[in-house]
N, C-alpha and C positions, 0 to 999 in steps of 0.2 A: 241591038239588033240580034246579035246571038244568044238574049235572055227569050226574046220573045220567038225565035224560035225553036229553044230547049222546051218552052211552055206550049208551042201548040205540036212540036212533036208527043211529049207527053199525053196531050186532052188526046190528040188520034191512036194513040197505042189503048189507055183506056175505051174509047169508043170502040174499035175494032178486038179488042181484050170482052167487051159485054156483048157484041153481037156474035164472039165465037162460044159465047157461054151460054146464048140461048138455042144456040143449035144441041148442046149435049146437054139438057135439061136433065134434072132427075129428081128425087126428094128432096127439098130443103135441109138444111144445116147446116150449124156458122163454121167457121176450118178451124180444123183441127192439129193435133201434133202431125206434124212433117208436111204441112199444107202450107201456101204463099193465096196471100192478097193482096189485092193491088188496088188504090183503091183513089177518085180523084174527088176533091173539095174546091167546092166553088160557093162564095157568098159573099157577104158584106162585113167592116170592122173599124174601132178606131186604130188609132197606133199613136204615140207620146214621145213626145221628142219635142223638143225646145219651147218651153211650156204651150203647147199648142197639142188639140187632141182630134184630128178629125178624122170623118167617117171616110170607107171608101171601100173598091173590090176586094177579095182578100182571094187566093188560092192555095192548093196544095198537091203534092200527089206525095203517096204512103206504100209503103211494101212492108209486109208481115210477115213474117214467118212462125208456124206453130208449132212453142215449146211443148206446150201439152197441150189439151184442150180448155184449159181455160188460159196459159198463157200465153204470148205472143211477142217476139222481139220487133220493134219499128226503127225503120227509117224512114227519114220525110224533110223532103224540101218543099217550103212554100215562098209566097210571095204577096204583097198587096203592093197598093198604091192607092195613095188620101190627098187629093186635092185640095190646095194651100191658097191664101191670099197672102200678097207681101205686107212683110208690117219692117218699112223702111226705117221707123222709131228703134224699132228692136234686131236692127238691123238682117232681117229674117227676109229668106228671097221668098217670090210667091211662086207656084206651078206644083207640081205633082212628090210627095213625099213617098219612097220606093222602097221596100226594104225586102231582104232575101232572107229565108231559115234554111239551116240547115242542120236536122236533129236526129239522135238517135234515141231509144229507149226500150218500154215496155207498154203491151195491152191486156188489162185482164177483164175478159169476157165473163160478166154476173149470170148466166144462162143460156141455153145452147137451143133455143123455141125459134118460131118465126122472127118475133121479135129478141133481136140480143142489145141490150144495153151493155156499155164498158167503159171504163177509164183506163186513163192513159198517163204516162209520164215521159218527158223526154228533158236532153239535156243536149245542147251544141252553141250551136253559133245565130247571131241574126246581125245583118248587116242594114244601116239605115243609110242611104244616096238622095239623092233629086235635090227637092226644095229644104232642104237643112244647112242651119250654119256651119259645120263639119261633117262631112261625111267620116262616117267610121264603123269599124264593127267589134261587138260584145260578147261575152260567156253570156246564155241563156238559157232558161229550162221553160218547162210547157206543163201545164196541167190541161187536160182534155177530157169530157164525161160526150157521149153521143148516144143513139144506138141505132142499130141498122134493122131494120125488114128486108127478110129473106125471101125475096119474088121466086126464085129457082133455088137449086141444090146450088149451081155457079154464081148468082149473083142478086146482088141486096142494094137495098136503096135505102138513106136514112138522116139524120139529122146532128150535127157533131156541133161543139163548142170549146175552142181554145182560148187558153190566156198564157200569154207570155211575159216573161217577167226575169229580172234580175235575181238569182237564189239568194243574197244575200237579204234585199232588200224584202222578198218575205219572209225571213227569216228575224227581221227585225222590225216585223209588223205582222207576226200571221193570224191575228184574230180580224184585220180588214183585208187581208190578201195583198200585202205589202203596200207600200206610199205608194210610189208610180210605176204601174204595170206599162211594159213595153207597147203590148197590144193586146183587144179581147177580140174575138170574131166567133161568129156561128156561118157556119156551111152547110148547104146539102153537098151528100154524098154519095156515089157511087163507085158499087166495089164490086170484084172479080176475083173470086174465088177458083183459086187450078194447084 
């Protein structure tokens, strides 16, 4: 109860975070050193865990702050949830498969146009609950490439991609992107630039 509503306080800060960004419009351009964005992902994902891989919502909300102007410090917590059938065999319960991130890292911005493409690194924690034989939680890192359109000077709309994964395990498979990645997801996004 208190996840879900840390997540729709969140989506309304966002919401109200873009409609105060369309009231001070000005030229475009993605932020800069000593700027914050804020920014929320919403889409779809699988996620892995007990050899079962299924699809489902994924989310996120991201805060940036600019080292320079092409780089950027991130933190970000997200969340999905992938709906399970039981497999009583494999002693696996059925219902909803839930997992939380919680990551810190870097974003580096490839160009500063309407359109800015970027990738991203992070490293923390994700936690897997619900429909799983153990609930528990892991070291994990993220690779992420997106990029955003810059509707105003304050705020951009765009398209992101995460994969989450054990550091080790691509580190011992990195020409496939390791054995079994935690989770992949793509999101659209919306960001607030102040």
């Amino acid at each position: 109860m208190l996840y879900w509503r840390a997540v729709r306080l969140g989506t309304a800060a966002v919401v109200v975070a873009m409609a105060t960004a369309l009231a001070g419009e000005r030229p475009a351009r993605a932020a800069g050193e000593s700027e914050w964005q804020l920014s929320a992902r919403l889409g779809g994902g699988t996620v892995s865990i007990d050899n079962r891989s299924p699809w489902g919502a994924t989310g996120a909300v991201d805060l940036e702050y600019g080292i320079t102007d092409a780089w950027a410090a991130r933190a970000s917590v997200g969340f999905s949830l992938n709906p399970v059938d039981a497999n009583p065999k494999a002693n696996l319960p059925g219902g909803k498969v839930n997992t939380t991130t919680a990551l810190l890292g870097l974003t580096y911005t490839f160009d500063v146009l309407r359109l800015v493409p970027y990738g991203e690194v992070s490293f923390g924690f994700v936690r897997f609950g619900g429909a799983v034989s153990k609930p528990h939680s892991t070291f994990a890192s993220e690779l992420g490439l997106g990029a955003d359109y810059l509707v105003t000077r304050r705020w951009a709309l765009g398209v992101s991609f995460q994969y989450l994964f054990a550091p080790a395990d691509l580190i011992s498979n990195a020409m496939e992107l390791g054995n079994s990645p935690f989770a992949f997801s793509g999101t659209l996004r919306g960001s607030w630039l102040f």
